[in-house]
C-alpha angles and dihedrals in degrees: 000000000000073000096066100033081055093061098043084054102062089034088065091040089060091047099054089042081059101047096052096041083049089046092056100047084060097050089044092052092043089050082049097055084042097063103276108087098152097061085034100055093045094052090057092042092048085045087044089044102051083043091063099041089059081043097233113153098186118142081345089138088051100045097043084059091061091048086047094058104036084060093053095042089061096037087250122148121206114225127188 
């Protein structure tokens, strides 16, 4: 059994790692859309970025088409 409760430990770690990532790439596109798409933009790419170092992929393809807009909405281009 430690085994197991191991295992739903880090599981709701995870979870709560992704809802807070996912809760800072909305707020980021909605300060981009607001006049500030520098400090809005960075916010969703640090959230996306964290996201992506604990190698969670939920919503990605949501929230990498806020990103996506926000971008567009300021004239700005991603670049890898």
């Amino acid at each position: 059994m430690p085994q197991y409760s191991r295992r739903v430990a880090r599981g709701t770690a995870q979870s709560q790692l992704d809802c807070a990532e996912l809760s800072a790439v909305i707020p980021g596109r909605a300060i981009a859309e607001n006049g500030d798409p520098d400090r809005g933009i960075a916010l969703a790419m640090q959230a996306l970025a964290a996201m992506r170092a604990i190698q969670s992929r939920h919503f990605l393809c949501y929230l990498l088409g806020l990103l996506a807009d926000a971008c567009t909405k300021a004239g700005a281009t991603l670049q890898r």
